[in-house]
Structure formats: C-alpha cells, structure tokens
PyMOL Python script that loads the backbone (N, CA, C, O; Angstrom):
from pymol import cmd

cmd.read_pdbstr("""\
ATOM      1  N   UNK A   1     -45.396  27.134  86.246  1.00  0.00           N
ATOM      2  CA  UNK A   1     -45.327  26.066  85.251  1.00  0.00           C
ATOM      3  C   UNK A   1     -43.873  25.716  84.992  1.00  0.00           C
ATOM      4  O   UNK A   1     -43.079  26.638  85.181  1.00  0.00           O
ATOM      5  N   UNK A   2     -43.339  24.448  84.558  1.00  0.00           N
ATOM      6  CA  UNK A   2     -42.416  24.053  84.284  1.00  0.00           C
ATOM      7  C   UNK A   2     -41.744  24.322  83.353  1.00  0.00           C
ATOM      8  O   UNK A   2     -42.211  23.866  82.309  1.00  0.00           O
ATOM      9  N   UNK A   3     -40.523  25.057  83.199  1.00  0.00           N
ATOM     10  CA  UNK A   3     -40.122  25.148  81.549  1.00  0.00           C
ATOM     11  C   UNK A   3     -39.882  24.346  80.797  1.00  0.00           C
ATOM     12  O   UNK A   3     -39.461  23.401  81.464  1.00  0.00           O
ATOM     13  N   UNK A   4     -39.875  24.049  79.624  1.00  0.00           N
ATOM     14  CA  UNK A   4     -39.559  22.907  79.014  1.00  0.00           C
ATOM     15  C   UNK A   4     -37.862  22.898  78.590  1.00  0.00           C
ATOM     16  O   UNK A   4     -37.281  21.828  78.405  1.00  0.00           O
ATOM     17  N   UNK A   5     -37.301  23.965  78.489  1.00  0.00           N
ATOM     18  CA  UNK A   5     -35.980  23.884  78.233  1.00  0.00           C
ATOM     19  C   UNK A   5     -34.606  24.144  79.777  1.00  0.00           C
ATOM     20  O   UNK A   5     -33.586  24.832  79.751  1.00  0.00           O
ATOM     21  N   UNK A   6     -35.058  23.449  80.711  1.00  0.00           N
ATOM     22  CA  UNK A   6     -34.798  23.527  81.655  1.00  0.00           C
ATOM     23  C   UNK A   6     -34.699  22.552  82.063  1.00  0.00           C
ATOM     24  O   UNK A   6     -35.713  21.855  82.105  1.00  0.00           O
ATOM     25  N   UNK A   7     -32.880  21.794  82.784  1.00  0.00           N
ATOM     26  CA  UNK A   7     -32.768  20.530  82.775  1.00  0.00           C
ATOM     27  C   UNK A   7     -32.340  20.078  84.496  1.00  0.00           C
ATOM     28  O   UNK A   7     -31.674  20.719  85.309  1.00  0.00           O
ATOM     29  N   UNK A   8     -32.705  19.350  84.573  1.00  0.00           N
ATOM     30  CA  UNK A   8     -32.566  18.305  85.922  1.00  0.00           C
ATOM     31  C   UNK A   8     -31.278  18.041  86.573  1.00  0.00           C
ATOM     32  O   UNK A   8     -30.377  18.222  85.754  1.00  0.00           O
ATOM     33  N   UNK A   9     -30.860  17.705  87.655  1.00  0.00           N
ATOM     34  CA  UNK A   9     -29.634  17.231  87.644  1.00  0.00           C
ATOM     35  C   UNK A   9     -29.541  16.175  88.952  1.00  0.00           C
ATOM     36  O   UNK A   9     -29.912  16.621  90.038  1.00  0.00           O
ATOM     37  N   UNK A  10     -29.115  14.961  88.888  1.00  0.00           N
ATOM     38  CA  UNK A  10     -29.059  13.933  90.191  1.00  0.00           C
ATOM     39  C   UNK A  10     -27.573  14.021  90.653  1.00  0.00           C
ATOM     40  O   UNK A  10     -26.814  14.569  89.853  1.00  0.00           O
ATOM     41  N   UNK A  11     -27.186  13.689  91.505  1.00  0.00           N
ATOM     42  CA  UNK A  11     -25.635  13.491  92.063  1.00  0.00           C
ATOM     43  C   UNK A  11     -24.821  13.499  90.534  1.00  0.00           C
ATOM     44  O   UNK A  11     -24.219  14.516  90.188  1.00  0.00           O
ATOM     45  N   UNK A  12     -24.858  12.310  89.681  1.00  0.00           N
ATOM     46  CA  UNK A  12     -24.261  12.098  88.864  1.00  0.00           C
ATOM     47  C   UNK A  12     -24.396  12.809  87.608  1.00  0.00           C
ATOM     48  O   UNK A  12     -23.439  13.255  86.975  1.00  0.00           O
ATOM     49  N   UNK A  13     -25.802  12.917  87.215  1.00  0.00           N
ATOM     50  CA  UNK A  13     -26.068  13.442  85.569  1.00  0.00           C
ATOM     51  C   UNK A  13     -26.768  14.715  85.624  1.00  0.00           C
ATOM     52  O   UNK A  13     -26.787  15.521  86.554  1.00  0.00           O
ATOM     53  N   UNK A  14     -27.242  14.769  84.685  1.00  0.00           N
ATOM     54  CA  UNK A  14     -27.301  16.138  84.122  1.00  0.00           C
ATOM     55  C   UNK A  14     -28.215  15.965  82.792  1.00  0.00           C
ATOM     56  O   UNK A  14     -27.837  16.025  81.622  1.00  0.00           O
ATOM     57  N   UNK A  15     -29.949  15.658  83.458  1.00  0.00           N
ATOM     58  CA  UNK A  15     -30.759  15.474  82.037  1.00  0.00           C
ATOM     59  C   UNK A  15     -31.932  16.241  81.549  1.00  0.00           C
ATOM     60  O   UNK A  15     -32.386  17.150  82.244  1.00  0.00           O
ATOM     61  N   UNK A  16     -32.431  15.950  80.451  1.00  0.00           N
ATOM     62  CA  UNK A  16     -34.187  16.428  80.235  1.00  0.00           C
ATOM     63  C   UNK A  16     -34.120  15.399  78.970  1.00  0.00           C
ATOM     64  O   UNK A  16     -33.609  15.539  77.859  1.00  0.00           O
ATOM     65  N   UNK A  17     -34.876  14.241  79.598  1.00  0.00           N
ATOM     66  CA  UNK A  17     -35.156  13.263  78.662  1.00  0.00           C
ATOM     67  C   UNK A  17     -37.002  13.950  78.641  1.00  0.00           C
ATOM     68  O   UNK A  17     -37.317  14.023  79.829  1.00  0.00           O
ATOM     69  N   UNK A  18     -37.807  14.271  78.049  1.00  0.00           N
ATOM     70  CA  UNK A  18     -38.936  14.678  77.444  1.00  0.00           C
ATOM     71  C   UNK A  18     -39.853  13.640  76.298  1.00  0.00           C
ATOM     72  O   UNK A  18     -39.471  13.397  75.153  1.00  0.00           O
ATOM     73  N   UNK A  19     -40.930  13.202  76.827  1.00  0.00           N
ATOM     74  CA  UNK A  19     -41.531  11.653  75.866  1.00  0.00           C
ATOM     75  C   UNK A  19     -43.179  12.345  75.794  1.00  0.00           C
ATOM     76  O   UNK A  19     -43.864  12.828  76.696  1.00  0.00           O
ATOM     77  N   UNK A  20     -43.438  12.174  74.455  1.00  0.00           N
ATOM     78  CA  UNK A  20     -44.755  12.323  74.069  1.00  0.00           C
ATOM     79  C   UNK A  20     -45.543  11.450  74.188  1.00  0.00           C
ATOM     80  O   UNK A  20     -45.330  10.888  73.113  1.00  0.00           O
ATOM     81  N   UNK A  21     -46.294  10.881  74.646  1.00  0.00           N
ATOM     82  CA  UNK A  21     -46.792   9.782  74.603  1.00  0.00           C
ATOM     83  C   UNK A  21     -48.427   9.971  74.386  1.00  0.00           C
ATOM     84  O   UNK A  21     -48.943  11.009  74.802  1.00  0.00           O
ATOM     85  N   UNK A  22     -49.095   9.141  73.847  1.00  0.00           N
ATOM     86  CA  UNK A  22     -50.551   8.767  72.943  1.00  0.00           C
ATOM     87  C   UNK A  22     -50.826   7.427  73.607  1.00  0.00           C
ATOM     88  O   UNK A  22     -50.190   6.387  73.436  1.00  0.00           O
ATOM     89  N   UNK A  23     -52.363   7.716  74.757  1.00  0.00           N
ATOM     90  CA  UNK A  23     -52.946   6.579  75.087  1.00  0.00           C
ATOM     91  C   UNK A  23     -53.893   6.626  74.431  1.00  0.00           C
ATOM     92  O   UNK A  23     -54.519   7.651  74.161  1.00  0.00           O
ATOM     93  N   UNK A  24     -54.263   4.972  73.899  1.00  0.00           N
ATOM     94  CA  UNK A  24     -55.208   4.782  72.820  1.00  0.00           C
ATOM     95  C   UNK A  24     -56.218   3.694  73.373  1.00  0.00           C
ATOM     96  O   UNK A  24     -55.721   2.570  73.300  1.00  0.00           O
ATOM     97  N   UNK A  25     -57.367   3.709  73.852  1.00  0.00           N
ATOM     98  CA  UNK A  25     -57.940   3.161  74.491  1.00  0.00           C
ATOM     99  C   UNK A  25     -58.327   1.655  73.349  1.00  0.00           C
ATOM    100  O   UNK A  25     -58.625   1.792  72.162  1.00  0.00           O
ATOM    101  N   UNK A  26     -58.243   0.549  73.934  1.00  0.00           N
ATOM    102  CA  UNK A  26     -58.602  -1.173  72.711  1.00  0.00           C
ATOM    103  C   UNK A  26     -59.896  -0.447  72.101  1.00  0.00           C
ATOM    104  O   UNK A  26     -59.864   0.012  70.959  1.00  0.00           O
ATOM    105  N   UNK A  27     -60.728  -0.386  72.693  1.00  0.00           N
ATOM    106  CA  UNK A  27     -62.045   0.144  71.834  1.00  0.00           C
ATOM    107  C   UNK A  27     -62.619   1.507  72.041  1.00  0.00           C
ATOM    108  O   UNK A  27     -63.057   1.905  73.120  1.00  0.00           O
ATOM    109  N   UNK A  28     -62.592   2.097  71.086  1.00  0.00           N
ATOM    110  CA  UNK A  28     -62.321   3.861  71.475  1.00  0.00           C
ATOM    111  C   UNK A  28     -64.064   4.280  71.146  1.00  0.00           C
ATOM    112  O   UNK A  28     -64.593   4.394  70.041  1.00  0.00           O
ATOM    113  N   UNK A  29     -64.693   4.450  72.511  1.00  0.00           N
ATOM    114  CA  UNK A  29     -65.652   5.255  72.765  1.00  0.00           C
ATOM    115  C   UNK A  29     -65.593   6.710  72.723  1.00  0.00           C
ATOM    116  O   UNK A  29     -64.594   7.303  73.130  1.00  0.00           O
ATOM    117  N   UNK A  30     -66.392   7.186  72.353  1.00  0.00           N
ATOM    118  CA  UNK A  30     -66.415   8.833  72.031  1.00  0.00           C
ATOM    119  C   UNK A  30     -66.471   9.309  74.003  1.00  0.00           C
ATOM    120  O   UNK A  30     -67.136   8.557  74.715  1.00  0.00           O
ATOM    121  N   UNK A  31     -65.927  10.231  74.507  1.00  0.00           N
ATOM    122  CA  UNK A  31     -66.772  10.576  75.692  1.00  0.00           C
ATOM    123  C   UNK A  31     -66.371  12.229  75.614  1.00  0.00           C
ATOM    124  O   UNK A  31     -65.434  12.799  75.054  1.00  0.00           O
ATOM    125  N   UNK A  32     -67.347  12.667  76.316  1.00  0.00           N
ATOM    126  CA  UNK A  32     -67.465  14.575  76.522  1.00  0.00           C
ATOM    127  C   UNK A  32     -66.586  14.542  76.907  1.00  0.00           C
ATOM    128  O   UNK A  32     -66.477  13.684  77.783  1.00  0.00           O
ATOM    129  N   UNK A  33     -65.262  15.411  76.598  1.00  0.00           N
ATOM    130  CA  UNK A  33     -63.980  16.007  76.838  1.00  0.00           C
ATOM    131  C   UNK A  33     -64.245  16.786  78.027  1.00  0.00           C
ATOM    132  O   UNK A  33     -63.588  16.691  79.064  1.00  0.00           O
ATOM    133  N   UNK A  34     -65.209  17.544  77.848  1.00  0.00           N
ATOM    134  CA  UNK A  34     -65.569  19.053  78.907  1.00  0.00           C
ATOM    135  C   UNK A  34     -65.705  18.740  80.049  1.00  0.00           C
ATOM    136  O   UNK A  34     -65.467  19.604  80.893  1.00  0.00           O
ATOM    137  N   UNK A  35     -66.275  16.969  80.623  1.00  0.00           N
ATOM    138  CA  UNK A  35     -66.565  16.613  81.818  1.00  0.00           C
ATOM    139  C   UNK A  35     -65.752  15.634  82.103  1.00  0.00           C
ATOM    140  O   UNK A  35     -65.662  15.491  83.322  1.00  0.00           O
ATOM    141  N   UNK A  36     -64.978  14.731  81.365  1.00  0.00           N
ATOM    142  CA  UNK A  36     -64.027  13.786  81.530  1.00  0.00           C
ATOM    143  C   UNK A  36     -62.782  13.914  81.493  1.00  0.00           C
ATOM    144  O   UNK A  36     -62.039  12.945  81.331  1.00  0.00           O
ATOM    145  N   UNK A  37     -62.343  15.176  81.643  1.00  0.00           N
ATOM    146  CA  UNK A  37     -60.683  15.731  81.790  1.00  0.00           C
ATOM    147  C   UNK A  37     -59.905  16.385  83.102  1.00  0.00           C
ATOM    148  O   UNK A  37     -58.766  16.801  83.310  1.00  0.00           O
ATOM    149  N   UNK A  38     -60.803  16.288  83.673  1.00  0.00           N
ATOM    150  CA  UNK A  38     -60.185  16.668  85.345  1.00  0.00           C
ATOM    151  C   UNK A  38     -59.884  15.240  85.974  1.00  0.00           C
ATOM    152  O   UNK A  38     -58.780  15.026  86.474  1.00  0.00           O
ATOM    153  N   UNK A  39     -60.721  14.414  85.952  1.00  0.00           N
ATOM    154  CA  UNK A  39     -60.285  13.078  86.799  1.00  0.00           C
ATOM    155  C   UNK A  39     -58.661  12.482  85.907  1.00  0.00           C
ATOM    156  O   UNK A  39     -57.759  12.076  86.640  1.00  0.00           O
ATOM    157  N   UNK A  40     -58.479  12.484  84.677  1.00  0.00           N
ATOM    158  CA  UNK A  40     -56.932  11.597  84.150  1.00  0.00           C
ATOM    159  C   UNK A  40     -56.643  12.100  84.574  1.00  0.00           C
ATOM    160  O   UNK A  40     -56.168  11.588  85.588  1.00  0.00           O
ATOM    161  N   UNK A  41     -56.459  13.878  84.500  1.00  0.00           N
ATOM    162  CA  UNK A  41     -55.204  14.363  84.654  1.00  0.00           C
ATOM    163  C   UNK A  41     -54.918  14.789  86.279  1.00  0.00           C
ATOM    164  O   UNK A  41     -53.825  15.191  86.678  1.00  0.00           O
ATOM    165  N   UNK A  42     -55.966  14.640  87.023  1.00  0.00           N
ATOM    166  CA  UNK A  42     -55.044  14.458  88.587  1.00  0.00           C
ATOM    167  C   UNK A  42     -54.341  13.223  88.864  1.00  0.00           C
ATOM    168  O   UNK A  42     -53.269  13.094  89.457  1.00  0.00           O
ATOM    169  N   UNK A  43     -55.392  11.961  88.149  1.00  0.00           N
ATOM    170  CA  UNK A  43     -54.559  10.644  88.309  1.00  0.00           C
ATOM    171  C   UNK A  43     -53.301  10.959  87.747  1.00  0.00           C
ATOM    172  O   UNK A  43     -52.339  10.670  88.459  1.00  0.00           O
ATOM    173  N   UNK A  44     -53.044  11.515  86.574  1.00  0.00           N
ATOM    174  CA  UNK A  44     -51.456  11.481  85.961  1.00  0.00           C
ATOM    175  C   UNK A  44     -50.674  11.919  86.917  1.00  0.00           C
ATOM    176  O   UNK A  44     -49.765  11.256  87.417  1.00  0.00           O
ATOM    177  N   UNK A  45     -51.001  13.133  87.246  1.00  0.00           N
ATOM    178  CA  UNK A  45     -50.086  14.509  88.165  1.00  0.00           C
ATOM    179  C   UNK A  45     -49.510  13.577  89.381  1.00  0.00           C
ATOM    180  O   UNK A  45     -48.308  13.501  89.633  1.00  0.00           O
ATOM    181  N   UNK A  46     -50.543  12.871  90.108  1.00  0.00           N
ATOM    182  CA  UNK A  46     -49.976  12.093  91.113  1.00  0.00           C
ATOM    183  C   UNK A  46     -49.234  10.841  91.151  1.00  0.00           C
ATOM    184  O   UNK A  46     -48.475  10.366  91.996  1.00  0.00           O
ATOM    185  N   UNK A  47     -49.634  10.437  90.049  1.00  0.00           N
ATOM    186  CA  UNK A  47     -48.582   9.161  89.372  1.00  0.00           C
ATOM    187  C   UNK A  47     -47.070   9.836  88.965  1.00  0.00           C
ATOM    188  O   UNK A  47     -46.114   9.094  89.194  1.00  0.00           O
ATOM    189  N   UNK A  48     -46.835  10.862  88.518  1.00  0.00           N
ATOM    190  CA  UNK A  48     -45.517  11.594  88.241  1.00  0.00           C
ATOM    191  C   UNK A  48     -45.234  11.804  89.573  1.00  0.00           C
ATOM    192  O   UNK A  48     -44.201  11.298  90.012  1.00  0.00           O
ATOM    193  N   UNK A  49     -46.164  12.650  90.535  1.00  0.00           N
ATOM    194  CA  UNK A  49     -45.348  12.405  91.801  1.00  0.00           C
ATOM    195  C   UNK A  49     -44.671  11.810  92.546  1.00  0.00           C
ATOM    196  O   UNK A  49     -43.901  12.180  93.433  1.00  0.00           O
ATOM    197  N   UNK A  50     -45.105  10.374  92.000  1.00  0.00           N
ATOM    198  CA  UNK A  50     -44.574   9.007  93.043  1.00  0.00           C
ATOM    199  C   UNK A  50     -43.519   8.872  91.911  1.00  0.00           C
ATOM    200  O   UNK A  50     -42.492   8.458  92.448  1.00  0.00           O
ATOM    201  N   UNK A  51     -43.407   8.969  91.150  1.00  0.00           N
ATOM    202  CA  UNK A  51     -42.144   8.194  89.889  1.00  0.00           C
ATOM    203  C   UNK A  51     -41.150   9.072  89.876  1.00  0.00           C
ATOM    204  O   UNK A  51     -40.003   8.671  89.675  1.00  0.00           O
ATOM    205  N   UNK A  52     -41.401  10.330  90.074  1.00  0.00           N
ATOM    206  CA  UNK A  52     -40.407  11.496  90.033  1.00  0.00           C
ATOM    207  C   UNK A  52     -40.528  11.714  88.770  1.00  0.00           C
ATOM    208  O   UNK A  52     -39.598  12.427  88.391  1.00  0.00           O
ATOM    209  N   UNK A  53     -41.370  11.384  87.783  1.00  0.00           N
ATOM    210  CA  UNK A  53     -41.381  12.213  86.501  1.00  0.00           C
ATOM    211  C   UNK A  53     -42.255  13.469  86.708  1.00  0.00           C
ATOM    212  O   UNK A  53     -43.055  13.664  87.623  1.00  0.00           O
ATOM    213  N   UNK A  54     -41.924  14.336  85.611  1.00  0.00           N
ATOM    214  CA  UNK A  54     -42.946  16.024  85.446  1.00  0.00           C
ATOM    215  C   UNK A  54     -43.647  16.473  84.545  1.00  0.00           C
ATOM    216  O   UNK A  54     -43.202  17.160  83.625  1.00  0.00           O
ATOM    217  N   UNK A  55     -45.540  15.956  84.768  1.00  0.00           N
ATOM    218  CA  UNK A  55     -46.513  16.031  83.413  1.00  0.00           C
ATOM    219  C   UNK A  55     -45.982  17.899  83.248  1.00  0.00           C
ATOM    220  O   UNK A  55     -46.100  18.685  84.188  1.00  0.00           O
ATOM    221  N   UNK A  56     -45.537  18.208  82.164  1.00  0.00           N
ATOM    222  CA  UNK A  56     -45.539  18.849  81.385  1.00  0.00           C
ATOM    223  C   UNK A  56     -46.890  19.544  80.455  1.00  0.00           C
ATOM    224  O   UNK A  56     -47.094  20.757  80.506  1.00  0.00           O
ATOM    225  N   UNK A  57     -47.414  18.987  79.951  1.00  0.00           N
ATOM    226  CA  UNK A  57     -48.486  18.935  79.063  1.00  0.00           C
ATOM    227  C   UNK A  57     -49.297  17.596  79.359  1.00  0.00           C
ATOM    228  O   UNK A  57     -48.829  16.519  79.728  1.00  0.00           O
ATOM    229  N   UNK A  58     -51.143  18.053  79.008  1.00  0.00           N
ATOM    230  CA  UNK A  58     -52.048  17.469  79.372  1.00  0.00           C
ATOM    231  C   UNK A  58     -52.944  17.792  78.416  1.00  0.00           C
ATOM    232  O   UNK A  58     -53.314  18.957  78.266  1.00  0.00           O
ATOM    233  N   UNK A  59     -53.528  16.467  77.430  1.00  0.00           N
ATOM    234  CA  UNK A  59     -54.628  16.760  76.641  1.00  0.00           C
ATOM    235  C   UNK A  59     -55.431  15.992  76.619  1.00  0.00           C
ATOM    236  O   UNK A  59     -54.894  14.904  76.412  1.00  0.00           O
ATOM    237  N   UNK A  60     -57.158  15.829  76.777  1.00  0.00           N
ATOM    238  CA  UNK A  60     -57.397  14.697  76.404  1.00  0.00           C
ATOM    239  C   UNK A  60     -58.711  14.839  75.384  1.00  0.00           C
ATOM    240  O   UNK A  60     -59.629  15.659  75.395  1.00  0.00           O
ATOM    241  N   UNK A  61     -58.493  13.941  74.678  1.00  0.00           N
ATOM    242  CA  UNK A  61     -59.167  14.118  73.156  1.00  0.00           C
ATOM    243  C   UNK A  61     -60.806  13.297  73.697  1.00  0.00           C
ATOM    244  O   UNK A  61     -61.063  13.000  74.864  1.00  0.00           O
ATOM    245  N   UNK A  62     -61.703  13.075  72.533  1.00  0.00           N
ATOM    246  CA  UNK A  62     -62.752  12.524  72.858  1.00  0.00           C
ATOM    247  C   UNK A  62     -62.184  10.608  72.488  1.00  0.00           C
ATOM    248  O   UNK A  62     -62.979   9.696  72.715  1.00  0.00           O
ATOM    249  N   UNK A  63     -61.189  10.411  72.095  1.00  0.00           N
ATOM    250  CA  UNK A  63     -60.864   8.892  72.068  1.00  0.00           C
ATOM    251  C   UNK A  63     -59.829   8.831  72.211  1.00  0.00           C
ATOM    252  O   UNK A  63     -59.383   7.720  71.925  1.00  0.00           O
ATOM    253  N   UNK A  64     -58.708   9.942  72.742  1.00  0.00           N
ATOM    254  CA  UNK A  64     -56.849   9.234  73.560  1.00  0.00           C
ATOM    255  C   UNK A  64     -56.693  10.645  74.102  1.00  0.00           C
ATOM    256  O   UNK A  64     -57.222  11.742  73.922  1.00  0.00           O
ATOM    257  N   UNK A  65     -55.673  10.089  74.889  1.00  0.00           N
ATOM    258  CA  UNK A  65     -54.813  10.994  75.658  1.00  0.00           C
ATOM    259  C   UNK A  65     -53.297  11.590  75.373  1.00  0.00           C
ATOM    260  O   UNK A  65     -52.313  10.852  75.429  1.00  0.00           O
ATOM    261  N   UNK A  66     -53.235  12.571  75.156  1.00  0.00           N
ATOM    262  CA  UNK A  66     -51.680  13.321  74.886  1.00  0.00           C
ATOM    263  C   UNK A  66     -50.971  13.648  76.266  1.00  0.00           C
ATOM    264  O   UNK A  66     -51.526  14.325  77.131  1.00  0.00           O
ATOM    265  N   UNK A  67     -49.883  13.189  76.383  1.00  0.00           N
ATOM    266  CA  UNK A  67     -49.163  13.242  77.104  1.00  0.00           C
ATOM    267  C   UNK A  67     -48.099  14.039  77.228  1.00  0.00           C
ATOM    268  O   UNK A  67     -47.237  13.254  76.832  1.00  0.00           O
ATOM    269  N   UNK A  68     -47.449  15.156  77.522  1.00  0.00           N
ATOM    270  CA  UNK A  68     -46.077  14.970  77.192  1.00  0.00           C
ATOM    271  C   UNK A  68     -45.196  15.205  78.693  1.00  0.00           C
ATOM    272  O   UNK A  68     -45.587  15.995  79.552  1.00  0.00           O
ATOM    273  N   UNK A  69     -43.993  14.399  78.823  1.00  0.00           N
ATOM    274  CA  UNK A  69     -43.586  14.189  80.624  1.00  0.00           C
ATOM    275  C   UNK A  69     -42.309  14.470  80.584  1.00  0.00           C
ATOM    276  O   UNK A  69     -41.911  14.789  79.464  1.00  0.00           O
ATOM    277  N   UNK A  70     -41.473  14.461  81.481  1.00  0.00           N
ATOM    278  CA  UNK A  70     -40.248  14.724  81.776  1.00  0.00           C
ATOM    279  C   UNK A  70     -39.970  13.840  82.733  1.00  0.00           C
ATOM    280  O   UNK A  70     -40.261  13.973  83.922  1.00  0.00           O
ATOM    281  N   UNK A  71     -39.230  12.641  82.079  1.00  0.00           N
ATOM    282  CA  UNK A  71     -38.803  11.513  82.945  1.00  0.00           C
ATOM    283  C   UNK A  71     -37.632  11.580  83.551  1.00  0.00           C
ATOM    284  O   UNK A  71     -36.897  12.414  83.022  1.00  0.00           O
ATOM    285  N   UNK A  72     -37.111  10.957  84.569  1.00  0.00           N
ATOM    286  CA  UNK A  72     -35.615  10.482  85.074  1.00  0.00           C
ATOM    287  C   UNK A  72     -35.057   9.551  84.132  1.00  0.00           C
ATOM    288  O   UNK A  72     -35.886   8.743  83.716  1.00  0.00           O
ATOM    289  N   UNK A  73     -33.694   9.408  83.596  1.00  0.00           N
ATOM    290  CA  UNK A  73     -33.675   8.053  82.821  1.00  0.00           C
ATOM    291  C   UNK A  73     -33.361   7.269  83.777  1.00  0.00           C
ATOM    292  O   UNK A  73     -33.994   6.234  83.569  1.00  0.00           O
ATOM    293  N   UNK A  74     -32.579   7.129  84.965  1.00  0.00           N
ATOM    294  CA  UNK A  74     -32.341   6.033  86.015  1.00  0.00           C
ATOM    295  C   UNK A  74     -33.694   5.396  86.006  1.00  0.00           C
ATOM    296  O   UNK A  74     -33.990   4.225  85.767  1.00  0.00           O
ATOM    297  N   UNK A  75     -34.286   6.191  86.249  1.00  0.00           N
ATOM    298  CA  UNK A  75     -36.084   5.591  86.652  1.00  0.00           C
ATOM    299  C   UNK A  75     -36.609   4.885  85.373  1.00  0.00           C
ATOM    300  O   UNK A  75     -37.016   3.724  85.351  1.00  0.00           O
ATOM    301  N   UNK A  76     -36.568   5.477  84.624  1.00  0.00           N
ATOM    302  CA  UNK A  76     -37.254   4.626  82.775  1.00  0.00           C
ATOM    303  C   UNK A  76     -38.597   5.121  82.462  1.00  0.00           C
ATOM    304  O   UNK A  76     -39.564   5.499  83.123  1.00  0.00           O
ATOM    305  N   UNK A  77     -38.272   4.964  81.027  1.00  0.00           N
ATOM    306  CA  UNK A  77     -39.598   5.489  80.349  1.00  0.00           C
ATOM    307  C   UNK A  77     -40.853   4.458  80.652  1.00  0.00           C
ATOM    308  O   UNK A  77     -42.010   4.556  81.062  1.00  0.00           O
ATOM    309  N   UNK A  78     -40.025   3.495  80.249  1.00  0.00           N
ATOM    310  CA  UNK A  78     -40.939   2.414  80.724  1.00  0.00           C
ATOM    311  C   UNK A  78     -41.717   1.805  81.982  1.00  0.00           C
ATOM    312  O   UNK A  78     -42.713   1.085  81.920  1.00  0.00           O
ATOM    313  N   UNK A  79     -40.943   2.317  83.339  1.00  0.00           N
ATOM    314  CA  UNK A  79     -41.818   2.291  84.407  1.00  0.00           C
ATOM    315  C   UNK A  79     -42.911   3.406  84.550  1.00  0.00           C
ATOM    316  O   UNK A  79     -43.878   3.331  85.308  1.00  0.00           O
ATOM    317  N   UNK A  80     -42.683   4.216  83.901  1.00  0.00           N
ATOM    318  CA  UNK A  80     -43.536   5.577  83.936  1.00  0.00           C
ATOM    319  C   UNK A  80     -44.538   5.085  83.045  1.00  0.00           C
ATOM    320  O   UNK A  80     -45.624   5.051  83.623  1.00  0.00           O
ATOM    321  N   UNK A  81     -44.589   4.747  82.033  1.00  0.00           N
ATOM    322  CA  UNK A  81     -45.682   4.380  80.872  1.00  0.00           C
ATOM    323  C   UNK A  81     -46.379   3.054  81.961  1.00  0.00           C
ATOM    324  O   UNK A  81     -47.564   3.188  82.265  1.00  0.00           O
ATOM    325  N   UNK A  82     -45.893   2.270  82.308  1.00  0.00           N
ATOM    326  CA  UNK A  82     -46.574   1.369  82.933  1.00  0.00           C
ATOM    327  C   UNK A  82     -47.363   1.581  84.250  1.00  0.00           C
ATOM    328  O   UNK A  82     -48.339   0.889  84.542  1.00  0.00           O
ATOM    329  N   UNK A  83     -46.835   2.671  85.099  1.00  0.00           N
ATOM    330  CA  UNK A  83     -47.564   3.439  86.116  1.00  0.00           C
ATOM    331  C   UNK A  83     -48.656   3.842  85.530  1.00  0.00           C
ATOM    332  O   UNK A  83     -49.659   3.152  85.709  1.00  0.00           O
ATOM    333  N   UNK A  84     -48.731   4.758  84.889  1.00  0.00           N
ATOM    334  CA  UNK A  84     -49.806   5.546  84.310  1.00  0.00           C
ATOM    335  C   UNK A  84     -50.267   4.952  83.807  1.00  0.00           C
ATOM    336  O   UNK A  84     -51.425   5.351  83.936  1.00  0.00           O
ATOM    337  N   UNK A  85     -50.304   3.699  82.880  1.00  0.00           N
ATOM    338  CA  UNK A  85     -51.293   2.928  82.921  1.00  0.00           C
ATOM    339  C   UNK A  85     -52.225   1.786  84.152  1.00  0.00           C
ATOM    340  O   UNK A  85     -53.400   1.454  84.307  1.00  0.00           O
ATOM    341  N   UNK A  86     -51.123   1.535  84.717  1.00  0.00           N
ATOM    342  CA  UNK A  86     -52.086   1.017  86.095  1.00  0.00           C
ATOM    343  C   UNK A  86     -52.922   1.417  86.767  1.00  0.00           C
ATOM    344  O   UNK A  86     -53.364   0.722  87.682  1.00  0.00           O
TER     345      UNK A  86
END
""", "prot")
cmd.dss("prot")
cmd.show_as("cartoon", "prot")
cmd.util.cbc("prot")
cmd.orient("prot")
C-alpha cells in the first residue's frame, strides 16, 4: 500500500499534492454497497493509471463516492476529476 506521507519527485519538483474528493450522483439512488463496489473502484485504479495519479483510499457509500488520490500538479486536479468522471 501506498504511504500517505511519502512524496513524489519529477526531474524538477518535489510533491504530494493529496485531494479528497465526494462524487455525488444528480439523483441519488440508494444501491447495495456489498455488490456495487468492486466495478468503481477498478474503473478508478485504472483511470489513475493512465493520469499518473495514486487512488490512495476507496469508499463507496449507498449514494457517493469518497475518494482520496495523489495527483501530479503538472498534470491537474482538474484533469483527474474530469477523467474519473468520464
């Protein structure tokens, strides 16, 4: 597992930018946690693969998802939030 206090480094920098993030579905259906939590979280794992970010933490509730990742900042929070939602 990844430590969380353990930081990155590219040619130039030297980071651990770390983002919590809460997906909140427009209309929030209840669904069984117990059977609907293996499919996000491989989609996530492999979406960090391609972005070079590192899911850290994985939760998913019966109406959102907890996130917490370890982004590149060259790369952006914001391309990562928008991956994982696509």
């Amino acid at each position: 597992m990844y430590s969380r206090m353990e930081y990155r480094a590219r040619r130039n920098i030297v980071f651990s930018c770390q983002y919590h993030l809460v997906f909140c579905p427009k209309y929030p259906h209840q669904v069984p946690v117990n059977r609907a939590d293996r499919r996000p979280k491989q989609i996530i794992a492999e979406v960090g693969q391609e972005t070079g970010s590192i899911l850290l933490e994985t939760e998913v509730m019966p109406d959102h998802v907890h996130l917490l990742i370890d982004v590149d900042p060259q790369f952006g929070i914001h391309r990562a939030v928008k991956a994982n939602k696509g």
